[in-house]
N, C-alpha and C positions, 0 to 999 in steps of 0.2 A: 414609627407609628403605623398599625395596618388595622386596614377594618376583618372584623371576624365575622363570618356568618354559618361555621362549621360549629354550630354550638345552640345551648337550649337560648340563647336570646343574639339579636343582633351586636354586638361589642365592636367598642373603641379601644385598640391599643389595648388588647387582649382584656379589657375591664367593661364591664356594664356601665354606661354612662349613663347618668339620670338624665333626660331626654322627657321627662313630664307625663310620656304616655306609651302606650301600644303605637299610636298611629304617629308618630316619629320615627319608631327605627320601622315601622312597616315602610315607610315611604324610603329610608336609607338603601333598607333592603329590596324594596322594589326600582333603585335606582343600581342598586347592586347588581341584581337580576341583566339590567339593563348594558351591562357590560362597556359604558364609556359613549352609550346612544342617546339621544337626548328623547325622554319620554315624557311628552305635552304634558300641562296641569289637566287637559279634561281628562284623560285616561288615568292620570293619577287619582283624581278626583273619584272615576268611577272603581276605581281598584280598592281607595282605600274606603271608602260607603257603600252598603248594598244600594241602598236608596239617599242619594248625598241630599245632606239638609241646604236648608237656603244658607250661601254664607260660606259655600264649601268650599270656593276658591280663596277667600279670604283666613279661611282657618290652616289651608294648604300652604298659605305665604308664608302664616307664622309658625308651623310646622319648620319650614326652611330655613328662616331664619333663626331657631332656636339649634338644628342642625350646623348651621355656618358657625354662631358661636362656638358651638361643643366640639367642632372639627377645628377649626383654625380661633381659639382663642386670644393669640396673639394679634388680631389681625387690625387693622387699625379701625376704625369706625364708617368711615366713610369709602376706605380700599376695596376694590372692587376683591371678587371672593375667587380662590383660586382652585378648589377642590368641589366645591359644590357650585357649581356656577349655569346662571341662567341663558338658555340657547334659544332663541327662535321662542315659538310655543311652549318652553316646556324648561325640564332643568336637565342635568347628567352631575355622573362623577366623573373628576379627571383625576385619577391617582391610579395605580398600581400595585397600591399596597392594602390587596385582600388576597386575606387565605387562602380561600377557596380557589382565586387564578392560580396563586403560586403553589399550590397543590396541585391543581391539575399542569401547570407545566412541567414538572417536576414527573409526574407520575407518566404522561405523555411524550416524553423526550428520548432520545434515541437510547442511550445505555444510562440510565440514572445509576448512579453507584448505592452500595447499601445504603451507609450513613444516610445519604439524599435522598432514598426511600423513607426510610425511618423518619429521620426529622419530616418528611411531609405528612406522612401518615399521626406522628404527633401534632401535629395541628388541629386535630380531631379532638373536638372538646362534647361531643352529642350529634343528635342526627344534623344535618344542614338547613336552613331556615325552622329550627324544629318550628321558632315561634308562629309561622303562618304555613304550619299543615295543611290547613284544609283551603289556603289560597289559590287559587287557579293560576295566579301568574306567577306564582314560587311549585308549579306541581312540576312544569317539565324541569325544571333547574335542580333539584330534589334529586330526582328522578337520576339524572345524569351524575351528579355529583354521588352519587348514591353507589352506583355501578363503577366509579372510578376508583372509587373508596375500595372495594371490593377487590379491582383486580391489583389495585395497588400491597394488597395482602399478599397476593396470589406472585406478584412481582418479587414484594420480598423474598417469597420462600423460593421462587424461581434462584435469584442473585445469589439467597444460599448455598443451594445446591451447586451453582457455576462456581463459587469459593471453593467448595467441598467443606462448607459445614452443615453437613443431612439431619446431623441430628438434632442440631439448636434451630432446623428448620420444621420438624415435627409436632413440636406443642402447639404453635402458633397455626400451619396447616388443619390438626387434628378440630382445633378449636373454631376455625372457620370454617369445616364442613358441617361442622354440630351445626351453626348459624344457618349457614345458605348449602343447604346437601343437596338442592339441582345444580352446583358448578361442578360440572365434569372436568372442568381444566383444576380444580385445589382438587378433586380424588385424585387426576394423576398424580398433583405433585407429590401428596403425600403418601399414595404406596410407593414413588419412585424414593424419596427421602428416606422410607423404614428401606426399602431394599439397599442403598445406599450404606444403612446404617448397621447392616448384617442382619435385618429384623425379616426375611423373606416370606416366614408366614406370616408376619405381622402384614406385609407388605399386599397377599393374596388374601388374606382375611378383608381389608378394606376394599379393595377391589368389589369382592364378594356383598362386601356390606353397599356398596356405592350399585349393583348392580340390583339389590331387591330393592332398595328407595327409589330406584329412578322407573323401574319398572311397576313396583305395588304404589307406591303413590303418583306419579305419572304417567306411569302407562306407557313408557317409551325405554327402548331397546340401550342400553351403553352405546354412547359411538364409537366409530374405529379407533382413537386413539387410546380407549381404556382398552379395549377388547386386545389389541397392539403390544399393550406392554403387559398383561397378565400375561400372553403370551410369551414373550420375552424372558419375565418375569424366571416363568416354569422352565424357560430353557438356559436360562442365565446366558444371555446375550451379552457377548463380551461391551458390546456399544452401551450399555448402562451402570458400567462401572466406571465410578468418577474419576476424572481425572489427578493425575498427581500433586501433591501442594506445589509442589513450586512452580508448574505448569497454571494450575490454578492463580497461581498470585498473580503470577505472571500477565494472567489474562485478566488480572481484577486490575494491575497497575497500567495495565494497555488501555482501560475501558473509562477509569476514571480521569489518566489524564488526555485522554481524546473526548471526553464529557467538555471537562477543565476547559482545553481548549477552544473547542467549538463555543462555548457560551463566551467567552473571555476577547474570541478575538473576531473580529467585522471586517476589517480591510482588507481591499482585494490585492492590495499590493502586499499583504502578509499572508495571506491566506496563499498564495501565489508561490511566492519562496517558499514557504512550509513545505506544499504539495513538491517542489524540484527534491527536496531536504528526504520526505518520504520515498520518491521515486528512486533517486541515489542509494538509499537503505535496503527498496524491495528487490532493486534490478540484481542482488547478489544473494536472494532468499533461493534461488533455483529456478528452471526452464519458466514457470508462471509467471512468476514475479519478473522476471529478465522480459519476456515480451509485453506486460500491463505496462512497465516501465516504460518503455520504448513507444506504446502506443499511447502512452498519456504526455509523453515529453514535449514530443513537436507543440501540443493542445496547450502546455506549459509557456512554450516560447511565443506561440501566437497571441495568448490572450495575456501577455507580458504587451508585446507590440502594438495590443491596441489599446492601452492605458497611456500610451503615446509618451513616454518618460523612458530615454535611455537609457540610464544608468541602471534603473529595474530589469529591462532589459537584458543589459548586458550582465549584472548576476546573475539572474536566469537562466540564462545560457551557460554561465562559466560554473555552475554552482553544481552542476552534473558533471563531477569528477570521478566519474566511477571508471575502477583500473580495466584495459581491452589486452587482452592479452592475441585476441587475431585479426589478421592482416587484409580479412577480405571483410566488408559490411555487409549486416546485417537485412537493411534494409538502404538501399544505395537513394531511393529517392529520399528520404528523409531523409539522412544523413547531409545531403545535398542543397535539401530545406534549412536545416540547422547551420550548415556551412553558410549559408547565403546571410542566416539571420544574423550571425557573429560577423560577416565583413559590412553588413550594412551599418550595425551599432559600431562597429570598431572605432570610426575614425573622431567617435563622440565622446571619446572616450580618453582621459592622461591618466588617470591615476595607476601603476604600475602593476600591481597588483590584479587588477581587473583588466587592465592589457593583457595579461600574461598568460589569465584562464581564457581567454577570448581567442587566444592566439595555439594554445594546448588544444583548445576546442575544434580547431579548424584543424590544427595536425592531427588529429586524432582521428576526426568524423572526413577524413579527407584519404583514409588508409586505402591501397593498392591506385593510386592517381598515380600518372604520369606526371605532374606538373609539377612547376622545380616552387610554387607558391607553398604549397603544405611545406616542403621540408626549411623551405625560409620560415615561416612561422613558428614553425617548429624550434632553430635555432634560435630566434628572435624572443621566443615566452622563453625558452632555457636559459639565455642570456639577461631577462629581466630578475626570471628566479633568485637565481642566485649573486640579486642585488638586494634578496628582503631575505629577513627573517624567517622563514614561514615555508616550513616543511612539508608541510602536506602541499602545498601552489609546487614546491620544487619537485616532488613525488609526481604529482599529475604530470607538470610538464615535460619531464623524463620519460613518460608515458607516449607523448605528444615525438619526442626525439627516438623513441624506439619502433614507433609505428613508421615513421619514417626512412626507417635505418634499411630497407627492407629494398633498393630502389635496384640494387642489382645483387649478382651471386659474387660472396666472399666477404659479406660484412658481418658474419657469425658475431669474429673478434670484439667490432662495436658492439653490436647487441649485446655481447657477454658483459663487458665491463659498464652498460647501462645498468644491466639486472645487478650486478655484486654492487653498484654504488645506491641502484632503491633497497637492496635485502638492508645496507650498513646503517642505509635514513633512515630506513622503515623501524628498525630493528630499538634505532637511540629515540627515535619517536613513538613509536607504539600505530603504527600503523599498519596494521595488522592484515590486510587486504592490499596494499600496494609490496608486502615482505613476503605474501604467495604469490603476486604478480613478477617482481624478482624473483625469486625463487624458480617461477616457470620458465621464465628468459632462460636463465642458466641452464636451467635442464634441456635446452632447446639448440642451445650453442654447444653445449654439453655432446648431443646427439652428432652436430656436426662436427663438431673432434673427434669423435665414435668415440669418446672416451664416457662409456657407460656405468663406471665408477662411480664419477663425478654426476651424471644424473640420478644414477638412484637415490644419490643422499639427498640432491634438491626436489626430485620426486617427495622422499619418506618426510620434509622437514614442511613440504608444500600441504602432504595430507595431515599431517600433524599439525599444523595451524585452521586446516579447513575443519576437524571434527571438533577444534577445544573453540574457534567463533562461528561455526555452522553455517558454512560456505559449501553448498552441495556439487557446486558448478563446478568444483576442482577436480570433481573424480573424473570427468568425463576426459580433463588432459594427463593424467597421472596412469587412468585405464588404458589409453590407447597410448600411451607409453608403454605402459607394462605389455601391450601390444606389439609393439614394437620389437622389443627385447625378445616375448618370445617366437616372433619371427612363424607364426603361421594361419594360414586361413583360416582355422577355428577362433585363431585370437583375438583377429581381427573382428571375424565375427561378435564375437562375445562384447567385446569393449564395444560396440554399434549397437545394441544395445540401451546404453544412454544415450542414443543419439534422438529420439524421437521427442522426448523430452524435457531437451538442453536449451530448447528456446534458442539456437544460434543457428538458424538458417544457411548464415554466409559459411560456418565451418561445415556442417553438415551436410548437404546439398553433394550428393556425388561423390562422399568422404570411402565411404567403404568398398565401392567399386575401385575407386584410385587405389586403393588400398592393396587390394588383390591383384590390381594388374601390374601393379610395382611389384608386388611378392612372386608373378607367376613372370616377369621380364626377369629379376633377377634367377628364377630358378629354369631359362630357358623353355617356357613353356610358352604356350598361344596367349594373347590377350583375350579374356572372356570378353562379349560382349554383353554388354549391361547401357544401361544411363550414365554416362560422366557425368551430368550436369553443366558446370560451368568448366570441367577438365576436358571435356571431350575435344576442343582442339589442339590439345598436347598429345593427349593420347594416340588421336590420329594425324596430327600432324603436317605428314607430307601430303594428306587432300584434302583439308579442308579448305572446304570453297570459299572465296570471300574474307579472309582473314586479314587483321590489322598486320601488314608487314615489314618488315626492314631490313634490306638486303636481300631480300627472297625468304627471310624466315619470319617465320611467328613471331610476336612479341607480346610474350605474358607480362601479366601486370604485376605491379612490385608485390611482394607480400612474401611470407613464409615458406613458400609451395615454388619459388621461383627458381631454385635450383632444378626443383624436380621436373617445373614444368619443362625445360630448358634443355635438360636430359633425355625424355622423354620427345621431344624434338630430337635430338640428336639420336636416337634411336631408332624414331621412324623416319628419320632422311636415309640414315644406312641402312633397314631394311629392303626401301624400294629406291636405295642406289642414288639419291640426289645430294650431287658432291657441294652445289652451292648450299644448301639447304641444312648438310652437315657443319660448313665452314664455317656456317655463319654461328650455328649454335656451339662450335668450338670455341670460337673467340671470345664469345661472351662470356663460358663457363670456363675459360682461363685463370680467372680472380681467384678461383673456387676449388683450381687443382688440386690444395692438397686438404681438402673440407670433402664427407660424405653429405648426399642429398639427401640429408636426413634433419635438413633445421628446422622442421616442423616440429620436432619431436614425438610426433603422431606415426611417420612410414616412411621408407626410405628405397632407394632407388641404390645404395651402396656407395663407393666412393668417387664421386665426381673423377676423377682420371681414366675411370673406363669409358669415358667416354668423348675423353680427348681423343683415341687411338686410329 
């Protein structure tokens, strides 16, 4: 049942109720007006009489109570009333169900979908309060509801256009300029709809026609947005050609059920996992999406934390199983923050399942640590893995075991046979994002067997899965592969490139300087200087002041770059002659003898044994 005041009389449940007079539904509607406020009898009183006879409060009771019957019928006799009910001074309505709200919600909401334009705009039965036009306290509501009406036309033909149906947005447009030809915003639309529609003089003729009425009968210039697109128009500006349908749908199926959603769902504690759910989605859209991700996660995990419910929590945290394929973080305090938040919820935690993403979470966001806790973790969610069902928790936490795997030089071999066992899961499951995360593994252990056969194919099989699910991040490790291969400072150049844009900081950071000075050590040339970034103590090595040491040597942090960085040690101890400093970085790079310092699959330093000698 809804009240109607978008029509030639006030109605019940879309029907004229016989109500005995004028000054019954004036008073509904003046309570309509009133939006759920309570408006005293003397005001009513003086709304509904110019000059109120004696008696006027009492004709106002009966008034109401003839109202109470015709709204709540059923009601028992002596039950107090629950839609029209008396406050304080005066009465209100307490319902929700008038047109006119759910019109303008509808029409004021963030992406209303056609259909839910349309049907609002069908609720339009006549002008709005027609029957008290000349009432001053229906003038501004009128008014409003008037103009909503309007752009709600204007919305439709807008949402058209976003479909790319221009032309079933034309009649409709054409017919509301005739109406109201001072909206400048329905001329745009509808020279943009005939351009749209191949109709381009049709499209500068309106234009034209939109610029003598606003000028001969107004007296005011077009503003810049018509002036903008007649423009446009003449030069056929590629940005006003609509987009493709399936793009288009695409963006119609994105909008409606993100409408769907938002009205449908209130709880913070849903609304919460949803946003982890999106973040997980966008962190692999490319460089934008991979940093918005990362800067909205921690905001994720926090305001999990203080809903003071662990186990919310701890999905939250685990629920961000997006594949890493490098070794150094991104952002090391936050990661540090998220590490913290998954050992605090942990121990509140049995269920196996949610152990095990908690425990992937800490191996993962714990990458290039020293501490022997991440690779326990690591082992420990592996080990629960593969007591469930549940392929995708096993894919992550393999993920959790390969970040890991990184702790010294010569664990290519693991690392290989981590990636051929996600490509096999990924492959029986459809996990299409953790089978290019394998995929890169191998290409990377690949590099350090120098067996460059066996990387091109998981390179070629890597970019073939990133162009058919539209993973743009993969080209940045496939390019500097391809970098690799061909082995020279333009190449390196070129693949750098993606680098500004790739949203990955922690690879980035110093990449293509390392890069050159590996290319110019192996080709006997000087090390340029440049920025190392976070390399700069491998690269120089033997004097860097103040370095974390053991034995008298540097000790880089685990990660993918650890052969080279370690090489690179051993190459500036033998340049300026420091025999402890060489021995140390031999012993370590022993594991690795017969592995090239190439596991990055990015650049390589040649074959670990030149620099045993």
């Amino acid at each position: 049942m809804e009240f109607g005041v978008l029509g030639p009389v006030v109605a019940w449940d879309r029907q004229q109720v016989d109500l005995k007079g004028p000054r019954h539904r004036a008073v509904l509607a003046r309570l309509i007006v009133a939006r759920g406020r309570v408006v005293p009898a003397n005001v009513l009183v003086d709304d509904l009489w110019v000059d109120p006879p004696e008696g006027a409060l009492s004709a106002l009771r009966t008034f109401v109570a003839a109202l109470r019957r015709a709204i709540e019928p059923d009601r028992a006799p002596r039950a107090p009333a629950r839609v029209l009910v008396t406050e304080g001074p005066g009465y209100a309505l307490r319902t929700e169900a008038v047109d006119a709200w759910r019109f303008e919600e509808t029409v004021q909401a963030g992406t209303p979908t056609l259909s839910e334009l349309q049907d609002a705009l069908g609720l339009w039965r006549g002008p709005a309060y027609a029957e008290f036009s000349d009432e001053p306290w229906a003038l501004g509501e009128r008014t409003r509801l008037t103009e909503l009406r309007l752009r709600a036309v204007e919305r439709i033909g807008e949402t058209r256009l976003g479909l790319g149906l221009a032309a079933e947005a034309v009649p409709d447009l054409d017919a509301h300029v005739a109406e109201h030809p001072w909206r400048e915003d329905a001329w745009r639309l509808l020279a943009l709809a005939l351009y749209r529609s191949e109709r381009q003089g049709d499209a500068l003729a309106v234009l034209r026609r939109a610029r003598e009425m606003l000028v001969g009968q107004l007296g005011v210039d077009p503003g810049p947005a018509l002036a903008r697109l007649e423009h446009d128009i003449l030069n056929q500006a590629t940005h006003l050609t609509p987009p493709g349908n399936a793009l288009a749908a695409a963006g119609s199926v994105w909008a409606e059920a993100a409408a769907a959603y938002d009205r449908a769902v209130g709880g913070t504690r849903a609304r919460i996992e949803s946003t982890v759910g999106l973040l997980r989605d966008l962190a692999v859209t490319g460089g934008g999406g991979l940093e918005a991700a990362r800067r909205h996660r921690l905001a994720a995990v926090r305001a999990a934390e203080e809903l003071g419910d662990p186990e919310v929590t701890a999905r939250i945290i685990g629920a961000y199983d997006v594949p890493a394929i490098w070794t150094r973080s991104d952002d090391e305090a936050q990661a540090a923050a998220i590490v913290a938040a998954a050992e605090r919820v942990l121990p509140t935690q049995d269920h196996p399942s949610i152990r095990a993403r908690l425990l992937a979470t800490i191996a993962v966001e714990s990458r290039s640590s020293r501490d022997a806790r991440p690779r326990e973790a690591a082992r420990e969610a592996e080990q629960l893995a593969r007591g469930l069902d549940d392929p995708a928790l096993l894919a992550f936490t393999l993920n959790g075991v390969f970040m890991q795997t990184c702790y010294r030089p010569g664990l290519a071999p693991e690392r290989d046979a981590i990636g051929a066992e996600l490509v096999t899961l990924s492959r029986r499951h459809n996990l299409f994002t953790y089978e290019v995360l394998g995929h890169l593994i191998r290409l990377q252990s690949a590099c350090a067997r120098a067996d460059h056969t066996a990387a091109d194919d998981h390179a070629a099989a890597a970019d073939a899965l990133a162009v058919r699910h539209e993973l743009p991040l993969v080209e940045v490790f496939t390019r500097w592969y391809a970098a690799l291969r061909a082995d020279t400072p333009d190449s390196y150049r070129a693949a750098a490139t993606l680098l500004p844009t790739a949203g990955m900081p922690g690879l980035t950071d110093g990449l293509l300087p390392l890069a050159l000075a590996t290319h110019a050590i192996r080709h006997n040339q000087p090390i340029p200087s440049a920025d190392y970034g976070p390399h700069a103590p491998w690269v120089y090595a033997a004097k860097a002041p103040g370095a974390d040491r053991a034995g008298g040597a540097l000790v880089p942090p685990p990660g993918l770059l650890l052969e080279v960085h370690w090489a690179l040690t051993a190459h500036a101890a033998r340049q300026v002659g420091d025999d402890e400093l060489l021995a140390a970085a031999r012993q370590v790079l022993e594991p690795a003898a017969g592995e090239h310092a190439a596991g990055s699959g990015l650049l390589t330093l040649g074959p670990v044994a030149d620099y045993l000698n």
